[in-house]
C-alpha positions in Angstrom: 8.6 23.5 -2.8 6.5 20.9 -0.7 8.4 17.9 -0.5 6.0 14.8 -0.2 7.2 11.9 2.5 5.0 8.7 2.1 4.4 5.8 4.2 2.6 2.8 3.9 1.7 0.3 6.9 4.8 -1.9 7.5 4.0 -5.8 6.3 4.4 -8.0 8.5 7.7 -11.0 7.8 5.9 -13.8 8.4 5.1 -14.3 4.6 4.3 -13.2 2.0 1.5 -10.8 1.9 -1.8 -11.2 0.6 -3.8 -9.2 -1.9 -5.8 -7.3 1.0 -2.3 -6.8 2.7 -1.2 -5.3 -0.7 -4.3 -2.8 -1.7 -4.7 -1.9 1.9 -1.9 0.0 2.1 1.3 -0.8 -0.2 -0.7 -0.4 -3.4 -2.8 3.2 -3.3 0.7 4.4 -1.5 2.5 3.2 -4.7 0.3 4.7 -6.8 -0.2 8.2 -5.2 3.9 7.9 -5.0 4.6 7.9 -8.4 1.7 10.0 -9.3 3.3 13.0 -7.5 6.8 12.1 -9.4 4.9 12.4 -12.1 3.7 15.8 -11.6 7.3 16.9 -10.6 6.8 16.6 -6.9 10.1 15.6 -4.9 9.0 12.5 -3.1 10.5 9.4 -0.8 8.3 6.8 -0.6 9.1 4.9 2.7 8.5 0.9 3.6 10.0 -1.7 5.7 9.4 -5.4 7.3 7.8 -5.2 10.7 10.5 -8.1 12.2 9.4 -8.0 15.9 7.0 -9.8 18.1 5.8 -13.3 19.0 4.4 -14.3 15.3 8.2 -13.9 13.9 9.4 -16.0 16.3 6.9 -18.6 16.1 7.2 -18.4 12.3 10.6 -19.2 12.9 10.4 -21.9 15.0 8.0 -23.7 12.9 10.6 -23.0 10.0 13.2 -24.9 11.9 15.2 -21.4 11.3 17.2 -19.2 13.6 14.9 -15.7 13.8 17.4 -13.9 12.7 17.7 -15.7 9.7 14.4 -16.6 9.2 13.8 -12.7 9.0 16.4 -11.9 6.7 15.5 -14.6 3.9 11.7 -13.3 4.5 12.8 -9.7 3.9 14.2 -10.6 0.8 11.6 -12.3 -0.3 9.1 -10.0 0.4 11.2 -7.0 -0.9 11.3 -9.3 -4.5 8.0 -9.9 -4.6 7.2 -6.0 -4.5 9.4 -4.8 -7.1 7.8 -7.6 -9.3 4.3 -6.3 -8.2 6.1 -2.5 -9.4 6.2 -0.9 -5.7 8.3 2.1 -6.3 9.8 2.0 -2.8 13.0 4.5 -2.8 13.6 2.7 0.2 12.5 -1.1 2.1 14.3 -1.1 4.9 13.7 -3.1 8.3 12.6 -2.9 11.5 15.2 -5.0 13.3 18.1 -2.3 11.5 20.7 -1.3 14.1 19.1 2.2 13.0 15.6 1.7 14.6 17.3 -0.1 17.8 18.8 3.4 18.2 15.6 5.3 17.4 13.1 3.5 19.9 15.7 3.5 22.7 16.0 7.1 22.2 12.5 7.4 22.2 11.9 5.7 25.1 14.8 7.8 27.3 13.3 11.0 25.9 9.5 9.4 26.9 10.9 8.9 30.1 12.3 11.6 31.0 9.3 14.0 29.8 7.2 11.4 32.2 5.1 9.6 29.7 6.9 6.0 30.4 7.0 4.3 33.8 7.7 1.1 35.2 4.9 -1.2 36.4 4.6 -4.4 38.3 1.9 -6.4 36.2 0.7 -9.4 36.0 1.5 -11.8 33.0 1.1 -16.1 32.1 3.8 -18.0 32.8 4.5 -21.5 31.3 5.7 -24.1 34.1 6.4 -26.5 31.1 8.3 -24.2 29.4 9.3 -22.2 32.4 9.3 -18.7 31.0 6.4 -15.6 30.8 4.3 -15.9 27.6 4.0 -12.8 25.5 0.1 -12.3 24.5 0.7 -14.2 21.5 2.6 -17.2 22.6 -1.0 -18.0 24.7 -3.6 -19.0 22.7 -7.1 -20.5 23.6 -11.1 -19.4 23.4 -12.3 -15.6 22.7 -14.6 -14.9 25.3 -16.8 -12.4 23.1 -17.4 -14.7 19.9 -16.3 -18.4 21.0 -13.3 -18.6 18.5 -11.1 -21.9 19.7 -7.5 -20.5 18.4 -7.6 -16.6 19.6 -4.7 -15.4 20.2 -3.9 -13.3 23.2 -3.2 -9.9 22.1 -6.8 -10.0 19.5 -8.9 -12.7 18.1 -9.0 -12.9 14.3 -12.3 -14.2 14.1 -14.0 -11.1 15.9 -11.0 -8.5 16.3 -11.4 -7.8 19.4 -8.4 -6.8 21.4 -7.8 -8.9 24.2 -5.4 -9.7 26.8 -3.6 -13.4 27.5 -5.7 -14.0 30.7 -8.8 -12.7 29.1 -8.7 -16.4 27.0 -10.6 -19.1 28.2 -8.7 -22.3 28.9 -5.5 -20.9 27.4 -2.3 -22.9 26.7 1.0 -22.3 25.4 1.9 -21.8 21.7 4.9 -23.1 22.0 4.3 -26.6 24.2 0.4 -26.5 24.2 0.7 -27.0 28.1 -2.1 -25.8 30.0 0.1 -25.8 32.7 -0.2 -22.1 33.0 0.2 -19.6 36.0 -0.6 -15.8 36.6 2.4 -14.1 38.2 3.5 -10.5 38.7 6.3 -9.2 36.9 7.3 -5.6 36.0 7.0 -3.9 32.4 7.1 -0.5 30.9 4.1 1.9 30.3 3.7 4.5 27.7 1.1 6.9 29.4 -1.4 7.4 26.3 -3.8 8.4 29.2 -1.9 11.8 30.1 -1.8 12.7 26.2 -5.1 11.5 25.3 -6.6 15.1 25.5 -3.5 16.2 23.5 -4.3 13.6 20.6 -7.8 14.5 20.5 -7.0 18.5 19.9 -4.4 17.3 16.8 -7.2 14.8 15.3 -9.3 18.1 15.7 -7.3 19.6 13.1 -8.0 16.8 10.7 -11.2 17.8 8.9 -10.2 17.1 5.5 -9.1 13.0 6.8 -11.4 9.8 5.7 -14.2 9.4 8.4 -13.2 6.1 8.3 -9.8 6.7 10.2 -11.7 9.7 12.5 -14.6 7.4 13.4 -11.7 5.1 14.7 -10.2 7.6 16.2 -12.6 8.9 18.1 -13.9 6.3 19.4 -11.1 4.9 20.9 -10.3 8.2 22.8 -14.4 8.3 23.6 -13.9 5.0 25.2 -11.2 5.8 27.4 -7.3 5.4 26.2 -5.5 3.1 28.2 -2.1 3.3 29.2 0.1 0.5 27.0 3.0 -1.5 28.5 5.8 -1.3 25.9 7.6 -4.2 26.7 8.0 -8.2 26.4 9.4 -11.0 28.0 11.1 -11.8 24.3 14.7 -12.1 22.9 13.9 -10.9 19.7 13.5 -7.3 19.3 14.9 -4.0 20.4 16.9 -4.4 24.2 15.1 -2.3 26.5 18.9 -1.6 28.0 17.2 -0.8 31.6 18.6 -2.7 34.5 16.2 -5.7 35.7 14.8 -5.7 32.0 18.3 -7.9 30.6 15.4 -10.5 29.5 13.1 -7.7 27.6 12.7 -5.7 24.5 10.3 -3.4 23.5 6.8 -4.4 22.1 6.5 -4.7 18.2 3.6 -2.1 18.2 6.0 0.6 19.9 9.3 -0.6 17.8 7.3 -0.6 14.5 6.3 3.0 13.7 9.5 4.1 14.8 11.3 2.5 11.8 9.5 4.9 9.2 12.3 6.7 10.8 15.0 4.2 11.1 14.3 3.9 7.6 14.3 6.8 6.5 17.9 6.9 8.5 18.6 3.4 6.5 17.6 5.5 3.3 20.3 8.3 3.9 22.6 5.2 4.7 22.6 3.7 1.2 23.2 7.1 -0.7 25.4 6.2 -4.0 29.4 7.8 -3.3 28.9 11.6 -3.8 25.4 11.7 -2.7 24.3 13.0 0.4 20.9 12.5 1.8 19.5 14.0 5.3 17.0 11.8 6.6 16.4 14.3 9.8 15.7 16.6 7.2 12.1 14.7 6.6 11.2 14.2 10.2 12.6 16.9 12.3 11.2 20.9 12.4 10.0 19.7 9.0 7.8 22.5 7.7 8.2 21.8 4.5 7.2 18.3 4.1 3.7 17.2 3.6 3.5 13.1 5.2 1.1 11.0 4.4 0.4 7.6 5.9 -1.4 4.6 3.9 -3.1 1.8 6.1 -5.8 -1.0 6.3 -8.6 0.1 9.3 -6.9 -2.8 11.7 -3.9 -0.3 11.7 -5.9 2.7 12.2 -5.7 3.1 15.9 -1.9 2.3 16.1 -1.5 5.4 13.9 -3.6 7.7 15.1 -3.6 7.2 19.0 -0.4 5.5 20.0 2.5 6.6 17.2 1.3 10.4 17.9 1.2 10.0 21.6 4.7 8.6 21.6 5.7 11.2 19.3 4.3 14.2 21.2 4.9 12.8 24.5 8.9 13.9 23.4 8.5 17.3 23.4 10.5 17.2 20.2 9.9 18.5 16.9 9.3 15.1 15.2 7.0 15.0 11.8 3.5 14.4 12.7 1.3 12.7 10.0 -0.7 15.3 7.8 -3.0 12.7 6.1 -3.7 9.1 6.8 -5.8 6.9 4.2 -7.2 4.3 5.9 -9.0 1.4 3.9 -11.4 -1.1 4.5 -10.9 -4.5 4.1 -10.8 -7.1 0.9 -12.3 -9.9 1.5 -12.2 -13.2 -0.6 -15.7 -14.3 -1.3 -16.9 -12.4 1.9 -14.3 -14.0 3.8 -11.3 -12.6 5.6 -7.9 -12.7 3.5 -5.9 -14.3 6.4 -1.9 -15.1 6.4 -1.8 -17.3 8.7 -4.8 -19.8 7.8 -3.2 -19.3 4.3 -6.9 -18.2 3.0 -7.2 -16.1 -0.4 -4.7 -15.3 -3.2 -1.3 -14.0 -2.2 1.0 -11.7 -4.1 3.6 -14.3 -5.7 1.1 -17.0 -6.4 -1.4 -13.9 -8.0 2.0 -12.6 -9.9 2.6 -16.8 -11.2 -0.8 -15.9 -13.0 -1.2 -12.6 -14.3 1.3 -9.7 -14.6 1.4 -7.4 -12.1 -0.4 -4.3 -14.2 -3.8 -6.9 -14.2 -3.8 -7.4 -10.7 -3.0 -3.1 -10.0 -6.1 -2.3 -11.7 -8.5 -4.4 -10.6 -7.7 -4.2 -7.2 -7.6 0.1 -7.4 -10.7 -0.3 -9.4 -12.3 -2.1 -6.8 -10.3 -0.4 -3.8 -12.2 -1.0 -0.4 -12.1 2.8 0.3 -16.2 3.4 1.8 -16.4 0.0 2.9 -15.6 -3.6 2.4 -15.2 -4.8 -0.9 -15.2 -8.8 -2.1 -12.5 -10.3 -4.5 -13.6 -12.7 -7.1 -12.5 -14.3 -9.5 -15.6 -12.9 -12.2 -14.7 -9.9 -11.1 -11.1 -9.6 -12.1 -12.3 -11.1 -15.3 -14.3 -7.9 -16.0 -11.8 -5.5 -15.4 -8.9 -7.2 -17.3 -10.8 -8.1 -20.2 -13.7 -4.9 -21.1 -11.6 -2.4 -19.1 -7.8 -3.0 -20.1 -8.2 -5.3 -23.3 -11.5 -3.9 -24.1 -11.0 -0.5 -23.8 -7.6 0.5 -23.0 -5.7 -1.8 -25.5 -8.2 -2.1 -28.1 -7.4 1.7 -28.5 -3.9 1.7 -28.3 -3.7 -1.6 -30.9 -6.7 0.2 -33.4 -5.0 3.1 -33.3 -1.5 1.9 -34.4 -2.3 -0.9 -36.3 -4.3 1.2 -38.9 -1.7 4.1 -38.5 1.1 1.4 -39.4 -0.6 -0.2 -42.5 -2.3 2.9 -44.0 0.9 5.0 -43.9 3.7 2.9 -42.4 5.9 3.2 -39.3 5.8 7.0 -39.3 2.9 9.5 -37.9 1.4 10.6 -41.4 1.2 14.2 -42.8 -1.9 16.2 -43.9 -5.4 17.5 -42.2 -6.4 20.0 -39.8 -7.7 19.8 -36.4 -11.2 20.2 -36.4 -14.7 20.4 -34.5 -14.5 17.2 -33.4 -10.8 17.4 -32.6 -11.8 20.6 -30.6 -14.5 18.4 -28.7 -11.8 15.9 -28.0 -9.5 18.5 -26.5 -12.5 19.7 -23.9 -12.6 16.2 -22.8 -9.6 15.5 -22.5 -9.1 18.5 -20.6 -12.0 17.5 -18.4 -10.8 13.9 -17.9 -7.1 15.2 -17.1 -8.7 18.2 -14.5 -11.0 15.2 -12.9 -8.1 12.4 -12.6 -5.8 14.6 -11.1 -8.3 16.3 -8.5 -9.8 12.8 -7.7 -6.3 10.7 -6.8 -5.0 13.9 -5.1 -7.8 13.7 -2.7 -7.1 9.8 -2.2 -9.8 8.8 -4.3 -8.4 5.6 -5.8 -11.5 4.3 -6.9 -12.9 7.4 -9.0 -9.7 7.9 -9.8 -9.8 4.4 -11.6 -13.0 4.7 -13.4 -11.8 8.6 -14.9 -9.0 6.7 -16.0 -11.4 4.3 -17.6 -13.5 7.5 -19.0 -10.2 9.0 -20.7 -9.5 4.9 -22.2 -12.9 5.1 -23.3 -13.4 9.3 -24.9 -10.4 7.7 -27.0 -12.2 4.7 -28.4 -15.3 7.1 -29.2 -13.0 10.0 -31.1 -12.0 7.1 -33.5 -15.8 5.2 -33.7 -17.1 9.1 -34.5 -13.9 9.7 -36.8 -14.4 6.2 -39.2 -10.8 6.5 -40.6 -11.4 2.7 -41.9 -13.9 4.9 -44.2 -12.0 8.4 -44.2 -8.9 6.7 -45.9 -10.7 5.8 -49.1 -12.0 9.1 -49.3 -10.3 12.0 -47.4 -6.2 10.4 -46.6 -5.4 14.1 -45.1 -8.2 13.9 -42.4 -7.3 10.6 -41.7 -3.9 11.3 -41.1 -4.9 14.1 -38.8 -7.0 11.5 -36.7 -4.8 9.1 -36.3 -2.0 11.4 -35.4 -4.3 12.9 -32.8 -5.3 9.7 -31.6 -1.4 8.8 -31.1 -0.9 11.8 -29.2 -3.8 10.8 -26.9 -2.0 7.5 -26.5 0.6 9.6 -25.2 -1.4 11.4 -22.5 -3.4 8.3 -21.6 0.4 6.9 -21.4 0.9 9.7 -18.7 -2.0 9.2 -16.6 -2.1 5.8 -16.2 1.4 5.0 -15.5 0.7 5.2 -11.8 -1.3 2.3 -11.7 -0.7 0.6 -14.7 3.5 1.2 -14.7 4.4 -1.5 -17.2 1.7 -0.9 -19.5 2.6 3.0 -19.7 6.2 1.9 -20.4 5.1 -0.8 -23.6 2.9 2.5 -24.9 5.8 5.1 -24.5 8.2 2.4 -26.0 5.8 2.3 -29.2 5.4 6.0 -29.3 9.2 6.0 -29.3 9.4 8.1 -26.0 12.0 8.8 -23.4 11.6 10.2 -20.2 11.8 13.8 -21.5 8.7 13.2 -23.7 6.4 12.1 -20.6 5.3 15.6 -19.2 2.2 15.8 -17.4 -0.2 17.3 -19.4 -0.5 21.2 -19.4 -3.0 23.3 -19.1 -3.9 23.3 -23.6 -5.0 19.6 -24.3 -5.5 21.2 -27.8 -1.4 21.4 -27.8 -1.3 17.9 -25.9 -2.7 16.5 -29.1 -0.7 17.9 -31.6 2.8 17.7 -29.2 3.7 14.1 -32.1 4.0 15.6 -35.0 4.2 14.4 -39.1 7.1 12.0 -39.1 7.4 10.7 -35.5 8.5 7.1 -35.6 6.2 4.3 -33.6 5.9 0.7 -33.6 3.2 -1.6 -33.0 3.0 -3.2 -29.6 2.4 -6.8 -28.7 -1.4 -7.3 -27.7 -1.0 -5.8 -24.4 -3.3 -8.2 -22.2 -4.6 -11.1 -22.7 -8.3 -11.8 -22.0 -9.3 -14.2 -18.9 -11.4 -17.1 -20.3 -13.8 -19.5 -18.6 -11.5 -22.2 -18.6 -8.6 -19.7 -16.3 -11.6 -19.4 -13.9 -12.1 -22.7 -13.7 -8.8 -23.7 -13.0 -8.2 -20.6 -11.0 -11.2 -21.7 -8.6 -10.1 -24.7 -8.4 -6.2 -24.1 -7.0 -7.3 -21.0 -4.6 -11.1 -22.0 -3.7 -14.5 -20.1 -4.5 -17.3 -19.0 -2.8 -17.8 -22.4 -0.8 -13.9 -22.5 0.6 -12.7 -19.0 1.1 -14.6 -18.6 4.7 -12.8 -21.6 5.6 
């Protein structure tokens, strides 16, 4: 059987993350995770802090912490944060593990000796106020493609562009502000993408089936030319390069970083329970048998599909390359970028202080920026919590029970047949089921949301077509019969949902009075689907399950996070 490894991009520590962070890549992977566990798939969801680099240490500095420490209370924060948010990680591990230090010094001995990494003298900024080589992002100053004053000199925010420290006009150090900067040579490592470029191209070949979002990416950057990458940084935080003359180095975050879905994975195996044995190798090495998908925003994109393959091919080793990568566009927050470090948009624990997590899941897979860039605001989570999920989704489940409970108490009533329209029901059911299934299997968050929606909603019509308000006073045995059909749909819309809405499926199977045991995927007879709660079943009635948004929540919402005016600020 096809066991199922799944990634998502690795979230930065400085912070926590915002919502475009989250749907960009934690999110759909959380959802397509547990919708595979669902159908009985073996699956290890995979997901770490990225700890390295300049912007850790910076964060750290201006945090008055040690790095170290200041990563390890982030981690922690940011691993709390996700399990409130329902991230089904089976592992959320980090990059600065003792684990990934081995891995990526491995790699880059293996690299070496297959000549795809070589030392290079370069040259670099040095600070003569701070007398030590700045790292692209401890320079910051002006882009020289769109005029942004605080660019940053490995990319400018404002723009994207990648760019290099002395590519800045009037730079100055992050750390002092001195512009009391020099150019002088020193010597770093280089991966050689160049001399594997041809080999990447021929693997993203075999990629038909991938988003053209990630191949457009891909292919432009090996139209344009790949450039070899240096690999190291005059930093003390990060993985030792262990090379004489480097004593004062470690690799660069953007090599370190992919490695650690490894180290992970290795971290995984690590924390088995006593009598458990897990072989993280298993997943990544000569690993036929495992299908791996990656889950990114675009920004990651090239990381994934140029420089993580060419430092995995350039071993010669049979590492796991990616089968499928689902790259996503960006959220934006009133047409403005989401941005951690300007502190601009709404960020996972302040969005979890409120709503619950299951309200913020579905709007944001509802509205996943998957063919292009989509806006957050506030109207629109409005909509989709209150005519999607308290419209249409608990308006069925509460109807449904509600009546059941007062017309025949806390048991599912005896008497009726299934009939024409029960037959109808089954064929859409079927057909909703078949649809939902085909469309998140192909990564199709967004149709895969509104099906979902179309099943909440084929529900809501059985009972407007069946009038059991009117039935009961006439016919009690065909009312019985809907209403225990309806409760059995609860049960399948229970199913289906759970991978986005996790807490909601678990209040519905708790008022169905279901274990684990009892939550199948539907089989292949939706007729037998929704007759599988028979005469006598216990159930209870569930709290409303969400609470409508009203003006006044916008109002106040705007106010504490900004609107339309604020959010490009």
């Amino acid at each position: 059987m096809t066991r199922h490894l799944v990634t998502s991009a690795l979230p930065y520590i400085n912070g926590v993350k915002h919502l475009g962070n989250l749907v960009g890549s934690m999110l759909p992977a959380d959802v397509y995770a547990r919708h595979l566990r669902a159908r009985g798939e073996q699956v290890l969801y995979i997901c770490a802090t990225d700890e390295h680099g300049t912007p850790a240490e910076l964060a750290a500095r201006a945090a008055g912490l040690d790095v170290e420490e200041y990563c390890r209370r982030q981690h922690a924060l940011q691993a709390d944060v996700g399990a409130r948010f329902g991230l089904s990680w089976d592992h959320f591990g980090r990059s600065s593990s003792a684990r990934n230090h081995t891995l990526t010094q491995q790699f880059a001995r293996r690299l070496e000796a297959q000549g795809f990494l070589e030392e290079r003298e370069t040259k670099q900024v040095y600070s003569v106020a701070d007398d030590r080589f700045l790292p692209d992002r401890y320079v910051v100053g002006t882009c020289p493609h769109c005029g942004y004053d605080a660019a940053r000199g490995d990319q400018c925010e404002n723009c994207t562009r990648l760019l290099d420290p002395t590519d800045l006009i009037e730079p100055r150090s992050a750390i002092s502000g001195s512009t009391d900067l020099e150019v002088r040579s020193t010597r770093h490592l280089y991966l050689l993408q160049s001399k594997l470029s041809d080999e990447v191209r021929a693997w993203i070949d075999t990629k038909a089936d991938w988003p053209v979002l990630v191949t457009s990416i891909a292919y432009k950057w090996l139209d344009e030319g790949v450039a070899d990458r240096d690999v190291t940084r005059n930093l003390r935080w990060g993985v030792p390069v262990g090379r004489p003359g480097f004593e004062d180095q470690v690799f660069y975050v953007w090599f370190d970083a992919p490695i650690e879905y490894l180290g992970a994975t290795w971290e995984w195996a690590d924390a088995a329970p006593p009598g458990e044995a897990r072989d993280w190798r298993s997943w990544w090495w000569e690993a036929d048998d495992v299908r791996y998908t990656q889950f990114m925003g675009k920004d990651n994109v090239p990381f994934h599909t140029i420089s993580f393959p060419s430092t995995i091919l350039g071993t010669r080793e049979p590492w796991k390359l990616v089968d499928t990568i689902k790259g996503t566009n960006y959220l934006t927050y009133y047409g403005g970028k989401f941005s951690t470090s300007r502190g601009v948009g709404v960020f996972m624990d302040d969005a979890l202080e409120i709503l619950p997590a299951d309200q913020w899941r579905w709007y944001l897979m509802a509205n996943s920026p998957e063919s292009s860039d989509s806006a957050f605001t506030w109207e629109l989570l409005a909509e989709a919590v209150n005519k999607d999920l308290a419209d249409t989704l608990g308006n069925f489940v509460n109807r449904t029970l509600t009546f059941t409970q007062r017309r025949f108490g806390d048991a599912l009533p005896e008497g009726g047949e299934p009939g024409e329209l029960e037959a109808e029901l089954a064929a859409d059911v079927g057909r909703a089921v078949a649809a939902y299934t085909a469309e998140i299997e192909a990564l199709h968050f967004r149709k895969a949301a509104r099906e979902l929606r179309g099943l909440w909603a084929v529900g809501n019509t059985y009972l407007e077509r069946r009038e059991p308000w009117r039935t009961i006073k006439t016919d009690p045995a065909t009312t019985a019969c809907t209403l225990r059909t309806a409760a059995n749909l609860l049960r399948v819309t229970a199913v289906l949902s759970a991978a986005i809405l996790p807490s909601t499926a678990e209040r519905i199977a708790a008022a169905l009075g279901l274990g684990p045991a009892d939550l199948a995927w539907p089989g292949g007879d939706p007729a037998a689907e929704l007759a599988r709660l028979g005469p006598g079943h216990a159930f209870s009635v569930p709290e409303v399950l969400f609470r409508k948004i009203a003006d006044e929540d916008l109002i106040a919402w705007r106010a504490r996070f900004g609107g339309p005016a604020e959010a490009g600020a």
